[in-house]
NUTOR-676879 format. One record per residue (C-alpha): residue number from 1; y, z, x. Coordinates in steps of 0.5 Angstrom, whole numbers. Example, Ala and Ser with C-alpha at 12.3 -4.5 7.8 and 13.67 -1.06 7.14 Angstrom:
<tiro><i>1</i><v>-9</v><w>16</w><u>25</u></tiro>
<tiro><i>2</i><v>-2</v><w>14</w><u>27</u></tiro>
END
This chain:
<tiro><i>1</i><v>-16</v><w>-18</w><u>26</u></tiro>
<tiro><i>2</i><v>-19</v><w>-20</w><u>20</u></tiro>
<tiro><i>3</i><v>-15</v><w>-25</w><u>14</u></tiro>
<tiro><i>4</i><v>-16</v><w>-25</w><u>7</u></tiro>
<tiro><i>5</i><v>-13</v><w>-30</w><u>1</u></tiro>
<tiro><i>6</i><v>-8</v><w>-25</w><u>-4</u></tiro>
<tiro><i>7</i><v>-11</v><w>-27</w><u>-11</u></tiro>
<tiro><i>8</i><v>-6</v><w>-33</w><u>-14</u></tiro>
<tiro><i>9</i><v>-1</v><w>-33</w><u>-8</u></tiro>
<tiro><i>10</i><v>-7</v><w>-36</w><u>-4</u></tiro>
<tiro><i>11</i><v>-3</v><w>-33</w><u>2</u></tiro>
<tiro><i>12</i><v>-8</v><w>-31</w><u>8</u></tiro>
<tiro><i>13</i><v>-6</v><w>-23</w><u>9</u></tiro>
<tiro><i>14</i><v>-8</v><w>-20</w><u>15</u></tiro>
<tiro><i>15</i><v>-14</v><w>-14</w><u>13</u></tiro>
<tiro><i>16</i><v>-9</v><w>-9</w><u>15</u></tiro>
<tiro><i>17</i><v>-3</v><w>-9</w><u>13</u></tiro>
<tiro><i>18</i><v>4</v><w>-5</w><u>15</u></tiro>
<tiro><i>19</i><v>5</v><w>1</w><u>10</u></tiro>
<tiro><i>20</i><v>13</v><w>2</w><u>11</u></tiro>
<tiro><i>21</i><v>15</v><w>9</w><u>8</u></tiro>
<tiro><i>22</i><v>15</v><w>13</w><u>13</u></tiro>
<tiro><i>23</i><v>20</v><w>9</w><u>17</u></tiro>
<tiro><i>24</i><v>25</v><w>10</w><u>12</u></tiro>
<tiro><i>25</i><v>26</v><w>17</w><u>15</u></tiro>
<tiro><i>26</i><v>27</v><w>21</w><u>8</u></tiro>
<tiro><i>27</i><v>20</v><w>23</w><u>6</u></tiro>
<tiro><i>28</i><v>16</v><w>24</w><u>12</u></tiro>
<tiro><i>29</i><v>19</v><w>29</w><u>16</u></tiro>
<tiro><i>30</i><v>23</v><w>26</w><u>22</u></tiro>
<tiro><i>31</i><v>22</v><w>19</w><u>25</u></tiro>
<tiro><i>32</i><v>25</v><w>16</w><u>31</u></tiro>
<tiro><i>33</i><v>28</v><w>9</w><u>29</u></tiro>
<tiro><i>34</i><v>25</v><w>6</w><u>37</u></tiro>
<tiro><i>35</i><v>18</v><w>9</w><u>35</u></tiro>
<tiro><i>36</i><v>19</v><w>5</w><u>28</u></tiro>
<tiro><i>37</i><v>22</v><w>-1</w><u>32</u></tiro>
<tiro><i>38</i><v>15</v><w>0</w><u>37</u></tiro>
<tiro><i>39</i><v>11</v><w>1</w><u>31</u></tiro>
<tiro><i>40</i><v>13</v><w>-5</w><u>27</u></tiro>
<tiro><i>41</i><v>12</v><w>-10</w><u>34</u></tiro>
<tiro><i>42</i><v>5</v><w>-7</w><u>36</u></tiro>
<tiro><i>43</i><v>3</v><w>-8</w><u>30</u></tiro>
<tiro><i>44</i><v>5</v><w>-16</w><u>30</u></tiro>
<tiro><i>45</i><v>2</v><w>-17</w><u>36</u></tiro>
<tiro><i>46</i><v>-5</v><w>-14</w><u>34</u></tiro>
<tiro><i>47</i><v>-5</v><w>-19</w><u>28</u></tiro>
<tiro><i>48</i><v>-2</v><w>-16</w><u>22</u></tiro>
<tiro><i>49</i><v>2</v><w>-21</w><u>18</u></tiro>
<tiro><i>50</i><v>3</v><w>-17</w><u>11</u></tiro>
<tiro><i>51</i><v>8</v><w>-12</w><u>11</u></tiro>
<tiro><i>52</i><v>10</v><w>-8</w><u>5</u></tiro>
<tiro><i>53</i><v>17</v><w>-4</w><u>4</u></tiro>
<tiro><i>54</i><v>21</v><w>-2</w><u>-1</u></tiro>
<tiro><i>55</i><v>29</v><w>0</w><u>-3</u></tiro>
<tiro><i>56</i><v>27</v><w>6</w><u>-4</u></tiro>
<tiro><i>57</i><v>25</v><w>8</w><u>3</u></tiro>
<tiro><i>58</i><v>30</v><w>11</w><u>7</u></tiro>
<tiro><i>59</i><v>35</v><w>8</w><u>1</u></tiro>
<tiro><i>60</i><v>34</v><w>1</w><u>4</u></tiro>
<tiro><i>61</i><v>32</v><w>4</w><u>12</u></tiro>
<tiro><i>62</i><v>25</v><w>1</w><u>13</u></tiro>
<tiro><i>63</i><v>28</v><w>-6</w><u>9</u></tiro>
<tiro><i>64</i><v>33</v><w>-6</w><u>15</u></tiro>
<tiro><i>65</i><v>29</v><w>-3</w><u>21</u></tiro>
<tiro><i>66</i><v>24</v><w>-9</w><u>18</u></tiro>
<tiro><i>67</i><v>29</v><w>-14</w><u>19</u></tiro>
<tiro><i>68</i><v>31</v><w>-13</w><u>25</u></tiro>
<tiro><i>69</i><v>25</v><w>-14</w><u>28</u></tiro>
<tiro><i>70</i><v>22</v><w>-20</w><u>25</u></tiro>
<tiro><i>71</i><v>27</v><w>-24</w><u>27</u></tiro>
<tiro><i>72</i><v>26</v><w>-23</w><u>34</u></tiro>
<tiro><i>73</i><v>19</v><w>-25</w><u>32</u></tiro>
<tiro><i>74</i><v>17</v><w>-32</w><u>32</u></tiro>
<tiro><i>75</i><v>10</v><w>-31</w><u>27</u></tiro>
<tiro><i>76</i><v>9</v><w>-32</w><u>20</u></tiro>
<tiro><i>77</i><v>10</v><w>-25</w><u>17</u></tiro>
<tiro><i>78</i><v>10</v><w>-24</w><u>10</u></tiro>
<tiro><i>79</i><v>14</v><w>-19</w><u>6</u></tiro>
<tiro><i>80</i><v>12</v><w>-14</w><u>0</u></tiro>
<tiro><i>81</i><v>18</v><w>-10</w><u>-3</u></tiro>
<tiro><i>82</i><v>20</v><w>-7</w><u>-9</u></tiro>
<tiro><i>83</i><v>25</v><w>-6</w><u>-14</u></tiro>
<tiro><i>84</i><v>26</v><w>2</w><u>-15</u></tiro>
<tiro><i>85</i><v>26</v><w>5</w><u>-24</u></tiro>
<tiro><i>86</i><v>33</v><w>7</w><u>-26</u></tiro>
<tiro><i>87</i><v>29</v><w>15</w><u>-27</u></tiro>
<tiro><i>88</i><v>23</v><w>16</w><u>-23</u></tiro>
<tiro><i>89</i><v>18</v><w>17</w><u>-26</u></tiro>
<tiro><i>90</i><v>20</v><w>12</w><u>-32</u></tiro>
<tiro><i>91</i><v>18</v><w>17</w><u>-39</u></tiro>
<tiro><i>92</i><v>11</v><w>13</w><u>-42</u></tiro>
<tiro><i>93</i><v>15</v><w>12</w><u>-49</u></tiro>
<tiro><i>94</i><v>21</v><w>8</w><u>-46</u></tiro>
<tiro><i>95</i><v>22</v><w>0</w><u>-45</u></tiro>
<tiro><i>96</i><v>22</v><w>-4</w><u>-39</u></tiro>
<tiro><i>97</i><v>29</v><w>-5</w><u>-40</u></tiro>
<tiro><i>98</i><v>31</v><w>1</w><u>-39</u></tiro>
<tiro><i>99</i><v>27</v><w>2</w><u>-32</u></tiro>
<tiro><i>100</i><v>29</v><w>-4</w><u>-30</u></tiro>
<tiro><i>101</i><v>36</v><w>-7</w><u>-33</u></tiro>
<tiro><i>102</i><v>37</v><w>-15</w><u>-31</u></tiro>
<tiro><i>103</i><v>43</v><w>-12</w><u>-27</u></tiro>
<tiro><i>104</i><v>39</v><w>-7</w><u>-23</u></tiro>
<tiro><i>105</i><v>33</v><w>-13</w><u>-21</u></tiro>
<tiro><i>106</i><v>38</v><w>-18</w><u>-19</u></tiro>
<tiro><i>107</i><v>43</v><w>-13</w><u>-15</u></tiro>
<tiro><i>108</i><v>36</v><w>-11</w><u>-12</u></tiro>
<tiro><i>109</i><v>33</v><w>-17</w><u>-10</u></tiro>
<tiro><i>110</i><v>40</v><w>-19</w><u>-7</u></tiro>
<tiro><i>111</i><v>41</v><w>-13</w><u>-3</u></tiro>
<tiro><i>112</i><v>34</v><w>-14</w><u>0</u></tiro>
<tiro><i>113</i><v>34</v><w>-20</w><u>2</u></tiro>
<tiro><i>114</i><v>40</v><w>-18</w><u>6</u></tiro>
<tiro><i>115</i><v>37</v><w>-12</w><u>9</u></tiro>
<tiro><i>116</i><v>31</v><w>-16</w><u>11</u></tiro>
<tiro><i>117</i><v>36</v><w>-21</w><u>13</u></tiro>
<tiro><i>118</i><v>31</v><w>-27</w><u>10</u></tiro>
<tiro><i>119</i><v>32</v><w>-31</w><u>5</u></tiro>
<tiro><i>120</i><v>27</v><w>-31</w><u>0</u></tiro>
<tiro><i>121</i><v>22</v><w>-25</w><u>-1</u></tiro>
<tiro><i>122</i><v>14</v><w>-26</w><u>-1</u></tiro>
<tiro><i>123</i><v>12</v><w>-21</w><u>-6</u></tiro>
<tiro><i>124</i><v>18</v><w>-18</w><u>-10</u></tiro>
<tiro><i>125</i><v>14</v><w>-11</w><u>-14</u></tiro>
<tiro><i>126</i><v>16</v><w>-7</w><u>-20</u></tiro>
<tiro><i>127</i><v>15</v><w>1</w><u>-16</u></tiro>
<tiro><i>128</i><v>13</v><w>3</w><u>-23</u></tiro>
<tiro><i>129</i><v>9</v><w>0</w><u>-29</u></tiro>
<tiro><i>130</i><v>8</v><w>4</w><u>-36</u></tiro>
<tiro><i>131</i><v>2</v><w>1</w><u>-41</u></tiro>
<tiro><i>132</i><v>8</v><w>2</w><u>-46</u></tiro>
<tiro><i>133</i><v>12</v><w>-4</w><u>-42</u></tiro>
<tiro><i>134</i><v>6</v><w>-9</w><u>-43</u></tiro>
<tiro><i>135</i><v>9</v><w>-14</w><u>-49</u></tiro>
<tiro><i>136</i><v>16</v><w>-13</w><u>-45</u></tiro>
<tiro><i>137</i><v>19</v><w>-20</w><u>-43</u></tiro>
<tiro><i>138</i><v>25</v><w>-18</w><u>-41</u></tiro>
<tiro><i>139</i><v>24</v><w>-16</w><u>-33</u></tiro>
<tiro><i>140</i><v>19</v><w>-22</w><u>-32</u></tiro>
<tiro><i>141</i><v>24</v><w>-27</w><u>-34</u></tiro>
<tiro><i>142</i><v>29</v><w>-24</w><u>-30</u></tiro>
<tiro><i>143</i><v>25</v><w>-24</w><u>-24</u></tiro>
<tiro><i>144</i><v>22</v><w>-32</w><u>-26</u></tiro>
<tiro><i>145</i><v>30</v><w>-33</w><u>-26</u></tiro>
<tiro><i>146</i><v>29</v><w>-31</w><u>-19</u></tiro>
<tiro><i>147</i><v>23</v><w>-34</w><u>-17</u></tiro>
<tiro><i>148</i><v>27</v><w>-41</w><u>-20</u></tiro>
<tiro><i>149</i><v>33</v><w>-39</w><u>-15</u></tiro>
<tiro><i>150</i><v>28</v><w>-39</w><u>-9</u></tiro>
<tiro><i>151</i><v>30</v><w>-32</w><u>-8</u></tiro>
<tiro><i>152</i><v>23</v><w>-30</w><u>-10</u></tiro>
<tiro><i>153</i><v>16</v><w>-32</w><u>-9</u></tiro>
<tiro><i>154</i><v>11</v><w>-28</w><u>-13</u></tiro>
<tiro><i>155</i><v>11</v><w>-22</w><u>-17</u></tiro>
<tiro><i>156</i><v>7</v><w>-16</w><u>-17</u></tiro>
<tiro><i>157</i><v>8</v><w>-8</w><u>-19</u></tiro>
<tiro><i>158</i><v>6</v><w>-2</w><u>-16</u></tiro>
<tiro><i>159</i><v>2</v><w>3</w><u>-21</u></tiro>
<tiro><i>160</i><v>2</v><w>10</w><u>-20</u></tiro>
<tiro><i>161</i><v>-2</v><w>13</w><u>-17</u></tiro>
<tiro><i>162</i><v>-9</v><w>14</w><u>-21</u></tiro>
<tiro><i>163</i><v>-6</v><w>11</w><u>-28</u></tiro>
<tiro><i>164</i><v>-8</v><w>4</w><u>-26</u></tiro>
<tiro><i>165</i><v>-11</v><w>3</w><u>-33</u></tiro>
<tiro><i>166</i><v>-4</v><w>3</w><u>-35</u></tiro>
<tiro><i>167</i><v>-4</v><w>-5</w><u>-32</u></tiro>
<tiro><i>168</i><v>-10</v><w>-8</w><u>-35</u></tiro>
<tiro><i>169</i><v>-5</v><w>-10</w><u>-41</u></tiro>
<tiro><i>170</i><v>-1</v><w>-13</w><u>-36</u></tiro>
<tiro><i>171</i><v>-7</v><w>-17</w><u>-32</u></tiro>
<tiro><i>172</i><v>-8</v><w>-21</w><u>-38</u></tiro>
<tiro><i>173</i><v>-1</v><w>-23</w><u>-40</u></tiro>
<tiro><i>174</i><v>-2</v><w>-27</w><u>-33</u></tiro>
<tiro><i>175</i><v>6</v><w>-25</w><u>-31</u></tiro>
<tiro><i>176</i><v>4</v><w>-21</w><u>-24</u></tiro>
<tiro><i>177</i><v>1</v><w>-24</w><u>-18</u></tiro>
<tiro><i>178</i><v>-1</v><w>-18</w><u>-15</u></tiro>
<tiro><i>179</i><v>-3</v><w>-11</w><u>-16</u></tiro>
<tiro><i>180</i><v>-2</v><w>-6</w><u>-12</u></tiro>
<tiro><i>181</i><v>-6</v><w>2</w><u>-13</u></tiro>
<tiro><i>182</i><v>-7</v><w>7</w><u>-9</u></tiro>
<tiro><i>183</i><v>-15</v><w>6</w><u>-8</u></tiro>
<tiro><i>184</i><v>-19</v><w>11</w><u>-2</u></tiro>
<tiro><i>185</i><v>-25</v><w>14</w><u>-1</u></tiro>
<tiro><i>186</i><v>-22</v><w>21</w><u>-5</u></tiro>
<tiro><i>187</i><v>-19</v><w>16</w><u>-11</u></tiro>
<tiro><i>188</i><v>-24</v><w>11</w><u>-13</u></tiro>
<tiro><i>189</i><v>-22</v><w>10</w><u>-20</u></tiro>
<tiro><i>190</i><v>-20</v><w>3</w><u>-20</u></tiro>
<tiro><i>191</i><v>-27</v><w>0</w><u>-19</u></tiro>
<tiro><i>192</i><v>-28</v><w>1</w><u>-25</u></tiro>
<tiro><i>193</i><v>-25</v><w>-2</w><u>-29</u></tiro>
<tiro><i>194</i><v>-17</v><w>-5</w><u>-25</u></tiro>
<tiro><i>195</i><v>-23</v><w>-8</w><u>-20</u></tiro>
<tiro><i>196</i><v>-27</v><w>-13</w><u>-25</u></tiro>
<tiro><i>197</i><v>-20</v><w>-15</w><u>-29</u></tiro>
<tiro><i>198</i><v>-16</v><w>-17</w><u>-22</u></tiro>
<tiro><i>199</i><v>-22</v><w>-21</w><u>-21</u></tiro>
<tiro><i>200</i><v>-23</v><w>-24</w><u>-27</u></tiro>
<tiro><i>201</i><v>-15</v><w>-27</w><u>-27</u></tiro>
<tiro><i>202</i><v>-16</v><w>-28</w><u>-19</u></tiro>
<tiro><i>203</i><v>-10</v><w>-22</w><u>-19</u></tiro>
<tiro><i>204</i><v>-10</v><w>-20</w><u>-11</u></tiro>
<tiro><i>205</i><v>-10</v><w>-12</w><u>-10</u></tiro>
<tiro><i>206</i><v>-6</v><w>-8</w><u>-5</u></tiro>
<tiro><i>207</i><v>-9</v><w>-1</w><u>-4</u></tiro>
<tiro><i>208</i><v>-5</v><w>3</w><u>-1</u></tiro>
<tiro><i>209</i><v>-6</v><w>12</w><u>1</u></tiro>
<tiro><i>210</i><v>-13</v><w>8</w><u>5</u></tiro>
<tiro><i>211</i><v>-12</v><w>15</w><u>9</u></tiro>
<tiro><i>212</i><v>-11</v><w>19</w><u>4</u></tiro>
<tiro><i>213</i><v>-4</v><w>21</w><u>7</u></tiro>
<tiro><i>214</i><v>-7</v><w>23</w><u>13</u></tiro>
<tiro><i>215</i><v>-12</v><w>27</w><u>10</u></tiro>
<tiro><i>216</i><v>-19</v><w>23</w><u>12</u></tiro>
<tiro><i>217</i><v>-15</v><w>22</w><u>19</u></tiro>
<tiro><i>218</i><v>-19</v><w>29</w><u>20</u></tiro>
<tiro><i>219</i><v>-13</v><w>32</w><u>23</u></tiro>
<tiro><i>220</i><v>-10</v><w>36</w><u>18</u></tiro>
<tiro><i>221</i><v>-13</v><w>44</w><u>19</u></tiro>
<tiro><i>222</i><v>-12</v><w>50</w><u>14</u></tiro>
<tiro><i>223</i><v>-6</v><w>52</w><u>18</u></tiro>
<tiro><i>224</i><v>-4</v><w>45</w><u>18</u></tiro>
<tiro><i>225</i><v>5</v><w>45</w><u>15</u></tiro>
<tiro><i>226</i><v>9</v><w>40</w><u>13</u></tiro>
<tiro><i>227</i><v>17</v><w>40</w><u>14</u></tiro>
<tiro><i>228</i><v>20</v><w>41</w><u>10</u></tiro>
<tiro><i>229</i><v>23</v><w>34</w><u>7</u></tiro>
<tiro><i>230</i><v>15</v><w>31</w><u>8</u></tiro>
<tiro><i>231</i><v>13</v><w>30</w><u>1</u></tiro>
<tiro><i>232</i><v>6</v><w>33</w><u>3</u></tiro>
<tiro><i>233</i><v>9</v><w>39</w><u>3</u></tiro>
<tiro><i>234</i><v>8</v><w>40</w><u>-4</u></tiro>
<tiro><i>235</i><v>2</v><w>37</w><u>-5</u></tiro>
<tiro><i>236</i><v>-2</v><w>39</w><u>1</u></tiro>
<tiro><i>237</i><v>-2</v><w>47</w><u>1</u></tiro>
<tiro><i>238</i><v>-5</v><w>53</w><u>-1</u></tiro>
<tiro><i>239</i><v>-11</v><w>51</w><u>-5</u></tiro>
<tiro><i>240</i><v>-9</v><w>44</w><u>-5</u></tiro>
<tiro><i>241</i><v>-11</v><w>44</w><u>2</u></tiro>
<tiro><i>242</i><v>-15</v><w>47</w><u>2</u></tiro>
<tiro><i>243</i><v>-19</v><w>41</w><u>-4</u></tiro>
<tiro><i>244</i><v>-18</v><w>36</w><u>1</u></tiro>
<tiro><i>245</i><v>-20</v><w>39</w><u>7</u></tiro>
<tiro><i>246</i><v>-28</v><w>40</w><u>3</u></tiro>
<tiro><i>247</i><v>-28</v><w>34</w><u>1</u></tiro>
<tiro><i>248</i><v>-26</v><w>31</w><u>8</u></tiro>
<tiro><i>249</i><v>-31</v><w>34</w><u>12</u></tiro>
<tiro><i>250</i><v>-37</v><w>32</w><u>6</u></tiro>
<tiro><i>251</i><v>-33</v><w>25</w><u>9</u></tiro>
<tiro><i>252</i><v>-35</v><w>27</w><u>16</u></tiro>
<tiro><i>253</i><v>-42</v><w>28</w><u>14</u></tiro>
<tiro><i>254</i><v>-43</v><w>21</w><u>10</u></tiro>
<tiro><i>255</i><v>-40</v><w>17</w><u>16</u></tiro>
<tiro><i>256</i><v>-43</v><w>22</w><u>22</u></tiro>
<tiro><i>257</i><v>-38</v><w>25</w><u>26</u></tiro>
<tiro><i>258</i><v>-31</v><w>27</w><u>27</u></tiro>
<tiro><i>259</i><v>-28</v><w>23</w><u>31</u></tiro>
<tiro><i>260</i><v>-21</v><w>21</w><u>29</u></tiro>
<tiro><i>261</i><v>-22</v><w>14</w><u>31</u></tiro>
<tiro><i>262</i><v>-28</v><w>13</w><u>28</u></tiro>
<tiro><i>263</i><v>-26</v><w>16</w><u>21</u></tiro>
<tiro><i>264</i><v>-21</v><w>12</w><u>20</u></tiro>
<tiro><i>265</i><v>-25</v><w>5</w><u>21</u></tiro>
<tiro><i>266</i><v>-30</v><w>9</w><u>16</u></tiro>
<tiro><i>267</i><v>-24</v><w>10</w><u>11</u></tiro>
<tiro><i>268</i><v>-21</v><w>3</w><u>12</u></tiro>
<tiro><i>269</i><v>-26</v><w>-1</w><u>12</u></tiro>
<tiro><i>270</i><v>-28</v><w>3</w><u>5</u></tiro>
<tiro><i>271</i><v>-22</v><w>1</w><u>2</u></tiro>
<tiro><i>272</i><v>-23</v><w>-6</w><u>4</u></tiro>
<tiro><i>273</i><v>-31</v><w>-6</w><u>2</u></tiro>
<tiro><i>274</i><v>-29</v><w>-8</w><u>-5</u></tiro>
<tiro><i>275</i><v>-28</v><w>-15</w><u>-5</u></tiro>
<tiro><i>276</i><v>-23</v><w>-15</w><u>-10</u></tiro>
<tiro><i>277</i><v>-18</v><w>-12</w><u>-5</u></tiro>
<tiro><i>278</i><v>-14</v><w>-17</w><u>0</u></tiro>
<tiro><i>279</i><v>-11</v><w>-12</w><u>4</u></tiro>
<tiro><i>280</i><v>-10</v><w>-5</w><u>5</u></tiro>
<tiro><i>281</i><v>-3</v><w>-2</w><u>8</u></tiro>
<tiro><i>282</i><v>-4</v><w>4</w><u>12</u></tiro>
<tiro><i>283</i><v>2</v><w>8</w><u>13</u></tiro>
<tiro><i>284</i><v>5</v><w>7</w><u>20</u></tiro>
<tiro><i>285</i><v>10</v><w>10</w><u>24</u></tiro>
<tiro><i>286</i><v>9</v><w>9</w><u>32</u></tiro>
<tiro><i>287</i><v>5</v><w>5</w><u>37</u></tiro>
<tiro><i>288</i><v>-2</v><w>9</w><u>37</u></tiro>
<tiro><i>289</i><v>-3</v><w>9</w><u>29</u></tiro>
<tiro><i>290</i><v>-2</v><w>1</w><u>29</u></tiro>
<tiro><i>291</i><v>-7</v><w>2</w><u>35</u></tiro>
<tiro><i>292</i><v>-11</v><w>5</w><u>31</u></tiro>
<tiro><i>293</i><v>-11</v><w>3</w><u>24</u></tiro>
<tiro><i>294</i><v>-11</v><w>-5</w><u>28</u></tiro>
<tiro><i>295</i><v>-18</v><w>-3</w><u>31</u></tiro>
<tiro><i>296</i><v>-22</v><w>-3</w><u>26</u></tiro>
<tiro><i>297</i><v>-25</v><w>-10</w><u>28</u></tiro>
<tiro><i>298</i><v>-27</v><w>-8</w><u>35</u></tiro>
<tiro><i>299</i><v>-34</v><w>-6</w><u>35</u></tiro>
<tiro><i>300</i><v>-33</v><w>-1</w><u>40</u></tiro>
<tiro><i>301</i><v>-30</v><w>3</w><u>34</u></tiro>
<tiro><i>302</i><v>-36</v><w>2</w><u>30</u></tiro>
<tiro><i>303</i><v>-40</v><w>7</w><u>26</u></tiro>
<tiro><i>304</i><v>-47</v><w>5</w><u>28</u></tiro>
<tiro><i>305</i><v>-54</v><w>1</w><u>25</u></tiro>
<tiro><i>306</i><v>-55</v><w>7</w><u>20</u></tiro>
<tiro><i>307</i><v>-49</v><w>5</w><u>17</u></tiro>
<tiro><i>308</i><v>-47</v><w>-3</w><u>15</u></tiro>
<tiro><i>309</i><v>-40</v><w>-1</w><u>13</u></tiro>
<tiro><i>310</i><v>-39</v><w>-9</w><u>10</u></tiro>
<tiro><i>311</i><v>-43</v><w>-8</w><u>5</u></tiro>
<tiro><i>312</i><v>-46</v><w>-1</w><u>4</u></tiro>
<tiro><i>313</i><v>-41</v><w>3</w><u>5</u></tiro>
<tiro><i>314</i><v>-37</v><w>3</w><u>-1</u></tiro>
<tiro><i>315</i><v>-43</v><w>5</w><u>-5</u></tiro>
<tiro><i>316</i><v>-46</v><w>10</w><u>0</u></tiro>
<tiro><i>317</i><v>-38</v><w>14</w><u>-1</u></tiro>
<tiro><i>318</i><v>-39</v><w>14</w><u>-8</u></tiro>
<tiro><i>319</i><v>-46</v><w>16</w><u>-8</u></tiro>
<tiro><i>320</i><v>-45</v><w>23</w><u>-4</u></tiro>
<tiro><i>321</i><v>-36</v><w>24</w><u>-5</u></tiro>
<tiro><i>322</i><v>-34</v><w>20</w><u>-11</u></tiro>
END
């Protein structure tokens, strides 16, 4: 495993952190809390330190099976959730008080703290942000209040999902440590312009969706159906399945080959290319995805000299998908 510092929190991450969703157990078809109790511990023992969940996963789930596990564990793992908008989405023209009153923020740090059984959280996140909210004091106040009580460490928001533009406001208010962003070898955008600005404000990124929900795995087949209660029923079928299964196999033409393992080193190592990403998290849901998504160090993995994933990969993707 490999280590990278978040931006201001100075906090060492591992590379590959642990992305929580899919253990809540609502929206991603069944999941068996014993893989995610398996999945968690390999994934520790293989390296990873930076785990990122949510209120909203599994209405306080995966913060529970989460906490379960690491106060079994004697290492040093930090942890990333979030406090979910009254509505979701939030409308562009509302105010942050309206997504996030003070009451709900602190009732959610709150019942965080005790699902996760700990007693400060690492890295509380807004799950939403609007361009609209950026001269907005209202919530940071209230989290600062938080950060006094020791509740909280740091502050970051999770933007959605290719609207990072609406946070470069927000970057220079200096009131978040961290942003979070969905950022692959499909979704690039964020180079462009969210990148240079963190960079410049020392803002650490998260880039979440490395595998493009599964996608740049190379499993998913015209014939490929979620059940019912996975998100990606929706957004993977019919002519959108069909869109992403073109551009994966321009991907397997890129990095020569179709090999599971070796693809998702490939996609992985895209995401944290970019030196303004600190960690990447993909989702992980049994002992094999932490094997594999934690493997990408190992050289044995590697996609050969034709390709120096450190430093050409990024823009070698950009050149042939992007």
């Amino acid at each position: 495993m490999e280590y990278k510092t978040l931006g201001k929190t100075n906090l060492k991450v591992s590379a590959i952190g642990f992305g929580a969703w899919a253990i809540g157990g609502n929206m991603w078809g069944p999941q068996d809390d014993n893989d995610s109790n398996r999945a968690l511990n390999k994934a520790i023992d293989l390296g990873v330190n930076f785990i990122d969940t949510a209120a909203a996963y599994g209405n306080g789930h995966s913060e529970k099976i989460i906490g379960n596990v690491i106060k079994k564990r004697k290492e040093q793992i930090y942890i990333a959730t979030k406090i979910p908008p009254v509505t979701w989405p939030p409308a562009p023209d509302t105010h942050a008080k309206d997504a996030f009153p003070k009451e709900n923020i602190i009732n959610y740090v709150d019942q965080s703290l005790k699902n996760l059984q700990i007693d400060y959280i690492d890295l509380i996140q807004l799950h939403s942000w609007r361009e609209n909210w950026t001269n907005d004091t209202d919530w940071y106040e209230t989290l600062s209040d938080l950060k006094k009580q020791g509740k909280i460490k740091f502050i970051g928001v999770s933007v959605h999902d290719n609207m990072e533009d609406e946070a470069l406001g927000l970057i220079e208010t200096g009131r978040v440590d961290v942003i979070q962003v969905v950022y692959n070898v499909l979704s690039q955008t964020p180079q462009k312009n969210l990148f240079p600005k963190a960079l410049k404000y020392n803002v650490g990124i998260i880039a979440r969706v490395p595998l493009a929900y599964g996608a740049l795995t190379g499993k998913f087949t015209k014939d490929t159906m979620f059940p019912k209660n996975d998100f990606r029923s929706g957004k993977y079928t019919g002519e959108g399945l069909n869109q992403v299964l073109e551009k994966v196999e321009k991907f397997k033409s890129v990095v020569k080959t179709s090999e599971k393992a070796k693809l998702i080193s490939a996609a992985l190592r895209f995401a944290l290319a970019h030196n303004a990403v600190s960690t990447t998290i993909p989702g992980i849901r049994n002992e094999k995805q932490a094997e594999e998504n934690c493997s990408i160090f190992d050289n044995t993995v590697g996609l050969g000299s034709d390709l120096d994933l450190r430093k050409d990969l990024n823009e070698y993707l950009i050149q042939k998908i992007g």
